[in-house]
N, C-alpha and C positions, 0 to 999 in steps of 0.2 A: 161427281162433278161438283167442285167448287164455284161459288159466289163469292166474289169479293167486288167491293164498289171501287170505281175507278183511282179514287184519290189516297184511297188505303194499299192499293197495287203499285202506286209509283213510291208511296214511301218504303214500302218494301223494299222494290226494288233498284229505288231510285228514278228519277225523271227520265233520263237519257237512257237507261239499259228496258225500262217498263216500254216508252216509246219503240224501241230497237224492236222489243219481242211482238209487239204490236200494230207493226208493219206502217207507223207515222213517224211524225216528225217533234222531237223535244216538244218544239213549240206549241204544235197543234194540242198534247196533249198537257201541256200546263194552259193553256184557255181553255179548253173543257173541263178542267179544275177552278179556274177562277172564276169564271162566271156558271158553274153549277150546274151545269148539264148532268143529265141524272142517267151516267155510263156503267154499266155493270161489266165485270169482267170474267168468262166462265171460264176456270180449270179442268180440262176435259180430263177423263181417266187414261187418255194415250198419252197426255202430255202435253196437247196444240191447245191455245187460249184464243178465245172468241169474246168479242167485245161490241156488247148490245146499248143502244141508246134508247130509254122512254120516251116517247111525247106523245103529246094527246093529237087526235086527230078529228077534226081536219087542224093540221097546224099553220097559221100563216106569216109567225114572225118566227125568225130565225132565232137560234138559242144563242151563236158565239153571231 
């Protein structure tokens, strides 16, 4: 299982193809790039990527 951080995963693979495999929208995931939301991205050993957000808890302001 690979880690990679959100914003190192769309430059790979581009904003609109990274969003595509990640089951959002371009847009959604360039705001969780600009305002820094702190999204990890797992490369499972089958090949399916899961994509985890940190916040601290209790959390009561929104991050985007």
């Amino acid at each position: 299982m690979r880690r990679i951080p959100l914003s190192e995963f769309a430059k790979e693979h581009g904003h609109t193809k990274a969003a595509q495999m990640l089951g959002c929208t371009q847009g959604a995931l360039s705001k969780a790039i600009r305002v820094g939301r702190d999204v990890v991205v797992f490369c499972n050993e089958d090949g399916s990527l899961t994509a985890l957000e940190q916040r601290p808890f209790p959390s009561q302001k929104t991050a985007a």
